[in-house]
N, C-alpha and C positions, 0 to 999 in steps of 0.2 A: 504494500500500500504506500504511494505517495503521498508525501505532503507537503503542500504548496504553503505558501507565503502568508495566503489570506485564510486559511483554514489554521493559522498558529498565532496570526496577528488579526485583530477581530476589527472589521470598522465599525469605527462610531459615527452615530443619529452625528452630534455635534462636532462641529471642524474643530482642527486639531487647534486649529492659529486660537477661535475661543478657548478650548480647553487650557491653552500656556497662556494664555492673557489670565485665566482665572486663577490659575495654580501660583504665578507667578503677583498678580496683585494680593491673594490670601498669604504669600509667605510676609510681603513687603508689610501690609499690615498686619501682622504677624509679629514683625520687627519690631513695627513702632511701638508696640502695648512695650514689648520686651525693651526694648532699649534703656527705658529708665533701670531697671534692673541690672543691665550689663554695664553700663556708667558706673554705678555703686556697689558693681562686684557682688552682689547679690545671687544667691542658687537661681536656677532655672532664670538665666537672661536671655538674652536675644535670639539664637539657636534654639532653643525648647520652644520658645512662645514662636517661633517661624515653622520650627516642627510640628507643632500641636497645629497651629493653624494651617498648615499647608496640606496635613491629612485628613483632616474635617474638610478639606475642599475635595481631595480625593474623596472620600465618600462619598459625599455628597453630589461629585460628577456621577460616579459609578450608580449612583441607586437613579440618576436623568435615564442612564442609558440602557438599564434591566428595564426599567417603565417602556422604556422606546422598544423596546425588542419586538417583534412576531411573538405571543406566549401563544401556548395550547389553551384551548377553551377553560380547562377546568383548573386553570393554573390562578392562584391568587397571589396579586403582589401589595403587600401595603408599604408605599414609601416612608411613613411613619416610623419603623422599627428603625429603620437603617439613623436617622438623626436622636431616635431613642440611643443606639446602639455606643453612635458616636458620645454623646452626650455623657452617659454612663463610662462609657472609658477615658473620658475627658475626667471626670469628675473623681476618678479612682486615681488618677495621676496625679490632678489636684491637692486630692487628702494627705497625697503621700507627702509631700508639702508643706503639711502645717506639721509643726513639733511641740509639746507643752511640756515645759521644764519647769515643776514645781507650779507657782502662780504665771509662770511668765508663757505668754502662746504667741508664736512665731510664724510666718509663713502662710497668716491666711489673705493676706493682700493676692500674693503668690500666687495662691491657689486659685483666686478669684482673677487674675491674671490670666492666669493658664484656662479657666472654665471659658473666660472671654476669647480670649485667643482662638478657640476651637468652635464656640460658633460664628465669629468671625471668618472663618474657615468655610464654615457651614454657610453662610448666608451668600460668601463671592462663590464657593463649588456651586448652588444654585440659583446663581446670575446678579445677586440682588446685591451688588457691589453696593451701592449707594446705601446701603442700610449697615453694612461692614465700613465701609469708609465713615459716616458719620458716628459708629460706635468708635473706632479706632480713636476718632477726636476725641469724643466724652470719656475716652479709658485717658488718653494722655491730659487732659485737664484734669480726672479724678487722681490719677496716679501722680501727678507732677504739680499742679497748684494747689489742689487741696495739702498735700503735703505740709507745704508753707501754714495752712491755717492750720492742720493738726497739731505743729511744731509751736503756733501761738497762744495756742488752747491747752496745749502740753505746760509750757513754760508759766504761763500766767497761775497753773493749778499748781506748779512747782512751788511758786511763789507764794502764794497762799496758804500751803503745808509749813511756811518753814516761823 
């Protein structure tokens, strides 16, 4: 038995040039959630948060192109699980993330990060970049200006104890 090209390599419903326009806008916001993190040397920086979001996109193509397929009549597909699926494994990598040493807990920005990152992922793999780009902003104003007021709201109760 031969096997050809296209029987190993499968076409997709959507062009390939969409497919790299989406994978590659999901890593770059991806980046940006992560960036403050890799600035300040922090676990899971820029790599992780481009990882996590770039396979929330993959997913999220793949469950486009099982919808698009020819199915058999009695074949049921709910695109639902696959962003359940995601989600849940986003959010398992997440936890692993937070650390609680005594009273002190660590790493849940992180984690919230990373949960972000991946539906980020999730929203540019099915199409709706403009809803990943606009979160991408609100993550880099929550992650990066809020900080500043946390650090006011910190100090002034510093102040106040002493």
């Amino acid at each position: 038995m031969e096997t050809s090209f296209t029987s190993v390599v499968h076409p997709t419903e959507m062009p390939v040039l969409v497919i790299l326009a989406r994978l590659g806008i999901a890593a770059l916001l991806g980046g940006v959630v992560g960036f403050d993190h890799e600035v300040r040397q922090r676990s899971a920086g820029l790599r992780t948060h481009m990882l996590v979001a770039l396979a929330a996109a993959v997913f999220a193509i793949l469950m486009q192109e099982v919808m698009a397929m020819t199915l058999p009549d009695h074949a049921r597909v709910d695109p639902i699980r696959v962003l359940e699926a995601v989600t849940a494994g986003v959010a398992f990598l997440a936890a692993g993330s937070i650390i609680k040493a005594g009273p002190v807990v660590r790493g849940i920005t992180t984690g919230a990060g990373l949960w972000l990152a991946g539906a980020i992922g999730a929203a540019t793999g099915l199409g709706y970049v403009w809803i990943a780009v606009i979160a991408a902003a609100f993550a880099v104003f929550i992650i990066v200006i809020l900080r500043g007021v946390d650090h006011l709201i910190g100090r002034a109760a510093d102040r106040k104890d002493r």
